[in-house]
MARVO-568714 format. One record per residue (C-alpha): x negated, y negated, z negated; residue in one letter. Coordinates in steps of 0.5 Angstrom, whole numbers, padded with zeros to 4 digits, always signed. Each point is the difference from the previous one (the first is absolute). Layout:
# MARVO-568714
XYZA...
This chain:
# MARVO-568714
+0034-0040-0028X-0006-0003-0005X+0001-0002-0006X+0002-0007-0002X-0005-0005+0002X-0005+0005+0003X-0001+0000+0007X+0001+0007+0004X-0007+0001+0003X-0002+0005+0006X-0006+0004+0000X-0001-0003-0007X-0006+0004-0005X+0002+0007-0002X-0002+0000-0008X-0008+0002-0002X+0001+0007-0001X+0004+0000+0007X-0006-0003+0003X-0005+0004-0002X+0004+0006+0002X+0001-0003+0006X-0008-0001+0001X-0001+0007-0001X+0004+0003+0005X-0002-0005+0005X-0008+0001-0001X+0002+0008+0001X+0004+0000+0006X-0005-0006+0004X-0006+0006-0001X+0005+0005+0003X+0003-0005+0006X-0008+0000+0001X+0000+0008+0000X+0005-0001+0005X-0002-0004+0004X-0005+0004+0001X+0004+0006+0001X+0004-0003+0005X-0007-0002+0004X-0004+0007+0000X+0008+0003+0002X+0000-0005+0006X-0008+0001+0002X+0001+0007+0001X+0006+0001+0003X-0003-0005+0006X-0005+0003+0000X-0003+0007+0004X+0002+0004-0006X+0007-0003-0001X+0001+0008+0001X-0003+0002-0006X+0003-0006-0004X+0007+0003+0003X-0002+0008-0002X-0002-0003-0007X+0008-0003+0000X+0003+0006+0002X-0003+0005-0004X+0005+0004-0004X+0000+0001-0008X+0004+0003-0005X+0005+0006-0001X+0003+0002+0006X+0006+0004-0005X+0003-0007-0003X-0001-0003+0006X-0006-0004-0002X-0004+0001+0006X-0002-0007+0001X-0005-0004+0005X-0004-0004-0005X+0002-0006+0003X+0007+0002-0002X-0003+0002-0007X-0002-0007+0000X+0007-0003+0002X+0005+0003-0005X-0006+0003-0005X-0004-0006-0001X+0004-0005+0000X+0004+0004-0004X-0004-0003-0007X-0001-0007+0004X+0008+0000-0001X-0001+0003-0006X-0004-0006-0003X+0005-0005+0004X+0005+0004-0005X-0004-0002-0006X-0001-0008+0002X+0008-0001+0003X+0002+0004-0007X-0005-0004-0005X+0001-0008+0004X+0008+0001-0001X+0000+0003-0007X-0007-0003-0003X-0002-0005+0004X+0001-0007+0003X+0006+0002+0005X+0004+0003-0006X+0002-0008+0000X+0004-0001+0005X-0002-0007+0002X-0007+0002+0001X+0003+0006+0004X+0004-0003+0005X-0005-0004+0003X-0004+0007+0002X+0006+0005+0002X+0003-0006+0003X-0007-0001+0004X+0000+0008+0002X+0007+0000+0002X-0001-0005+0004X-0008+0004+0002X+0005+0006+0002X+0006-0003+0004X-0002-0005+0006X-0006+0004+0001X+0006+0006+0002X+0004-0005+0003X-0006-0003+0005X-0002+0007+0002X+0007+0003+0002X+0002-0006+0003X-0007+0002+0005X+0003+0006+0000X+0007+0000+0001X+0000+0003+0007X-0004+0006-0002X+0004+0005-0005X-0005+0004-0002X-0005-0006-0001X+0004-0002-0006X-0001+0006-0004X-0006-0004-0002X+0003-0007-0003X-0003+0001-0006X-0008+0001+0003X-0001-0007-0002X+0004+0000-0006X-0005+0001-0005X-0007-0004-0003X-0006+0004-0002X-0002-0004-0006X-0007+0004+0000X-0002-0003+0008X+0002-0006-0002X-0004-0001-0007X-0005+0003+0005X+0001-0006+0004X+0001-0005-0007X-0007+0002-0003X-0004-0002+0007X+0004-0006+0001X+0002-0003-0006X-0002+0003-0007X+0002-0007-0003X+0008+0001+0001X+0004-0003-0007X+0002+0006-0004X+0007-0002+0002X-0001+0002+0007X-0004+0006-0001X+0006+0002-0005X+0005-0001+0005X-0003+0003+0006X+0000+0006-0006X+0006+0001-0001X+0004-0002+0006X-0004+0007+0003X+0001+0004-0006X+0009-0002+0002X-0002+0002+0008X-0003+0006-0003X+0007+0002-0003X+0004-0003+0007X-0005+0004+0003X+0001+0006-0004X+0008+0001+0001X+0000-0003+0008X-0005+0007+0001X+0006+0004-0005X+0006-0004+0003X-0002+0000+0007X-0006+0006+0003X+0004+0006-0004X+0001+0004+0007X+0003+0007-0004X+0002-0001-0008X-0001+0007-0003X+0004+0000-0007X-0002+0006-0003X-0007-0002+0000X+0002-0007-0002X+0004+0002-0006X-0006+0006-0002X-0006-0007+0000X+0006-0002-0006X-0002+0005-0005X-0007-0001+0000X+0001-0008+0001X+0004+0000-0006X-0007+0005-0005X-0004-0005+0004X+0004-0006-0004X+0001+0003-0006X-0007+0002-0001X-0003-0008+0002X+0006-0003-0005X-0002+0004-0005X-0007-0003+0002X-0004+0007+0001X-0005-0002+0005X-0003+0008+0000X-0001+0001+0009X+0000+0008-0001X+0008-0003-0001X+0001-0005+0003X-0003+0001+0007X+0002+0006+0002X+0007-0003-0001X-0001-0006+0004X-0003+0005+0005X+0007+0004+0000X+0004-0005+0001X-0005-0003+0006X+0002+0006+0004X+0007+0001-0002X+0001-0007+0002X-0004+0001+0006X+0004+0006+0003X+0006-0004-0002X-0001-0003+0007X-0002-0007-0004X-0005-0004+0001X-0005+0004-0006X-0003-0007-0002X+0006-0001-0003X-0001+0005-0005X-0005-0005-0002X+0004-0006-0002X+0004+0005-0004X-0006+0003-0003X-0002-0007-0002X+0007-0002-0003X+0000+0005-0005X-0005-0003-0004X+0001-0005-0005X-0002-0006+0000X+0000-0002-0008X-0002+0004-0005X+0006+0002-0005X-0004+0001-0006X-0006-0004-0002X-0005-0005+0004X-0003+0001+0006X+0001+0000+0007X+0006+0005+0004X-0002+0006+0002X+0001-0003+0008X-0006-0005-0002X-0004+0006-0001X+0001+0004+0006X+0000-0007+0003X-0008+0000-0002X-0002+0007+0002X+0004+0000+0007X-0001-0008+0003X-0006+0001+0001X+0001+0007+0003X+0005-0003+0004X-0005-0006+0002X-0005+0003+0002X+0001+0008+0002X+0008+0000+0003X+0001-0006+0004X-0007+0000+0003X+0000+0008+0002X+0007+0000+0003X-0002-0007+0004X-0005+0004+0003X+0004+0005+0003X+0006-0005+0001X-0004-0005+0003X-0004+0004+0005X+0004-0001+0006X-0004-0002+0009X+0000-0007+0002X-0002+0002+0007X-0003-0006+0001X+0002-0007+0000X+0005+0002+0006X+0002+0005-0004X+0001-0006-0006X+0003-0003+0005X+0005+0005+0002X+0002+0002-0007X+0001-0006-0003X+0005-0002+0007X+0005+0006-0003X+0007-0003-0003X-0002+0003-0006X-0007-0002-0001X+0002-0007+0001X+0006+0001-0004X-0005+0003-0006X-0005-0007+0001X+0004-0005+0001X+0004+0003-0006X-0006+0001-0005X-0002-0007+0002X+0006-0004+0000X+0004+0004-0003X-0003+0000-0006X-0001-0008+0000X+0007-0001+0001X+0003+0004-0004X-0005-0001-0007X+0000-0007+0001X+0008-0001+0002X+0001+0004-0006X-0004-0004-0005X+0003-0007+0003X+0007+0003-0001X-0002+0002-0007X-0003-0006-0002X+0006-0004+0004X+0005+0003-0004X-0003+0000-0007X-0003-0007+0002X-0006+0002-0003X-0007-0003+0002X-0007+0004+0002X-0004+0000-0008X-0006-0005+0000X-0004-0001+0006X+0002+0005+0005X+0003-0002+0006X+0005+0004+0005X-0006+0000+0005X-0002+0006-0006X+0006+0004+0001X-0001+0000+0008X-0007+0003-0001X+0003+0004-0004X+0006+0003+0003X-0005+0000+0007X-0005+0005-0004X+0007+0004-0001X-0001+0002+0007X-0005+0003-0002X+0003+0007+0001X-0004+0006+0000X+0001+0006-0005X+0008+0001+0000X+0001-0003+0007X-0005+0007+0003X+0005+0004-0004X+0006-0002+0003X-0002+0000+0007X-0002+0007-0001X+0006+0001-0003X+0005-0003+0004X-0004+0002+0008X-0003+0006-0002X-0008+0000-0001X-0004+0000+0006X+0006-0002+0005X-0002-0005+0005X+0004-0006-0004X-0003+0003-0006X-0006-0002+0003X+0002-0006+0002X+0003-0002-0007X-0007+0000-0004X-0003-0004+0006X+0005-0005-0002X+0000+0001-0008X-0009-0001+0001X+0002-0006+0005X+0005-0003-0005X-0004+0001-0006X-0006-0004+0003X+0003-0005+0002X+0004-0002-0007X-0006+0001-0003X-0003-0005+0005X+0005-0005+0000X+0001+0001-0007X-0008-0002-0001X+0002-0006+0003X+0005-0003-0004X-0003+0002-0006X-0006-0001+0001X+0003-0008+0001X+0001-0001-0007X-0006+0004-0002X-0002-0007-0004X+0007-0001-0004X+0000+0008-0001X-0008+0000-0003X+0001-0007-0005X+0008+0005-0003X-0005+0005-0001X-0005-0004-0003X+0006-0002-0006X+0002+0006+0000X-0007+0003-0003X+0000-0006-0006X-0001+0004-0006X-0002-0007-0005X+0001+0004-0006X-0003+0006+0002X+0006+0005-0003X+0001+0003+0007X+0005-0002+0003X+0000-0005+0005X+0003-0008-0002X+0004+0000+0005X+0005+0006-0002X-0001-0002-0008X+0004-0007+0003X+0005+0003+0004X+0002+0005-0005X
């Protein structure tokens, strides 16, 4: 509950510093959604087309030594060593946002891992319930679970670039919790075979890694055969090796012990982001993304796939449904209001723009199908389909409240004094 005579507030304003951490981040992962866009369509137009052999060659091409069972296609490099640094810098953000930032309140953190949850769970409920007669279709229940906060920035930065810093915050960290359910359902849930020596030797490389960085040794000679070590050993334990990342990213400390200045993980965050951003995401998406349409009949039979369907209508109701339905509940509970001028309109487009899933909904489904297997095939049509209609609708919806949005964007710019800091923060705070 909120202190006596101040009122609980729903996607309220972060502090200054927050906010402008906040821009930060988004302005890097809306250049690597563009990247990503791009890899995704260069994947899509050479698999459709006479070369599609070429682009399937290129997938399948074999690197690595044979000696530690590290013979991987590139598009398996791509999946578990990639994504391996993209899980890394989640790490960085999930850990900094509950010691550090805003969501270390938990006032302020209800609203967005209410939200997540709630983004995670109905979409699962709708997908099985299409799903329920066939038992090896379930196995992909958390396809449509997860939010590509880089696709879906993407989308933001053509539609509407004057959404209020409120918004932008919300949608940034309801994505970094989807990231962490993310993580422990593809742990929890696509383990096929645990091997535990492996998994207790990735400890003892771990626990160097963390001492080092507690002690705030940056020297990469050190710490990254370290984290290469535990990324191997993790991935021959039979867990996912993008996990290795997340624990990777844990380990770093947040704030400093001794001194001023930022934390060791806001440094690493600065010189891994935008490697993450602009190199990770757009490589694996292009070979994740490249899958045969076969036409609009081929479309057409794909998407009439109980698992297809399941994975659209779960993507774009789903995720409405669950986003919106968890903010209501939080707000009805607590009887808080929407801050300012914001409207619940706000939180649909939003929780629409939730559907956008991309990057972690292509891994899952190569998880839990097997990649290359027909309904493999099937999943990423449906994720594409998904994904585009989200952003469609979500144009829609937000696009209707452009005018509102411009006018909060325009107060939010107001520097009367010149001293640096936005009016409207000196106010609230």
């Amino acid at each position: 509950m909120a202190d006596a005579g101040r009122r609980v507030r729903l996607l309220d304003r972060g502090s200054w510093p927050e906010t402008q951490r906040v821009a930060e981040i988004l302005r890097k992962e809306t250049v690597g959604g563009v990247l990503l866009l791009i890899g995704a369509v260069l994947a899509l137009v050479w698999a459709n087309s006479p070369w599609s052999s070429a682009y399937e060659a290129l997938r399948d091409v074999r690197v690595g030594p044979a000696a530690l069972h590290l013979d991987l296609t590139l598009a398996t490099w791509a999946g578990d060593g990639l994504l391996a640094i993209f899980f890394f810098v989640a790490g960085l953000e999930l850990k900094r946002e509950f010691v550090a930032g805003d969501l270390r309140d938990p006032r302020r953190a209800a609203v967005p891992v209410a939200a997540a949850v709630g983004g995670v769970v109905a979409p699962a409920l709708i997908y099985t319930a299409v799903n329920l007669g066939n038992p090896a279709a379930l196995s992909g229940w958390a396809i449509p679970t997860a939010t590509d906060i880089a696709f879906a920035l993407a989308v933001l930065a053509v539609i509407g670039h004057h959404l209020p810093s409120a918004l932008r915050t919300f949608l940034l960290t309801l994505a970094v919790v989807d990231d962490l359910l993310a993580i422990v359902i593809i742990a929890v849930f696509y383990t096929r075979e645990l091997s535990i020596i492996p998994l207790a030797l990735a400890l003892l490389p771990l626990a160097v890694f963390t001492f080092l960085v507690q002690r705030r040794v940056r020297s990469w000679w050190l710490l990254l055969p370290l984290a290469a070590t535990t990324w191997a050993l993790v991935h021959a334990s039979g867990i996912h090796a993008t996990v290795a990342g997340v624990l990777l990213g844990f380990a770093v400390p947040v704030i400093r012990k001794h001194g001023t200045g930022p934390g060791l993980a806001e440094h690493f965050e600065h010189r891994f982001r935008p490697i993450s951003a602009a190199v990770v995401v757009p490589v694996f998406a292009f070979f994740a993304a490249g899958v045969t349409v076969g036409g609009f009949g081929g479309l057409l039979t794909s998407l009439a796939d109980p698992v297809a369907l399941g994975i659209v209508l779960a993507l774009v109701l789903g995720k409405t449904i669950g986003i919106t339905g968890a903010t209501y509940l939080v707000a009805r509970f607590t009887r808080a209001e929407l801050h300012d001028d914001l409207a619940w309109t706000d939180v649909i487009g939003l929780a629409v723009l939730g559907g956008i899933g991309f990057t972690v909904s292509l891994l899952i489904g190569d998880l839990a199908f097997g990649a290359g297997s027909e309904s493999d095939e099937h999943a990423k049509i449906a994720i594409l389909v998904g994904s585009l209609l989200a952003g469609l609708i979500a144009t829609v919806v937000l696009r209707a409240r452009n005018r509102v949005h411009r006018r909060i964007c325009a107060e939010e710019s107001v520097d009367a004094d010149q001293d640096g800091i936005p009016d409207v923060h000196q106010r609230e705070d």
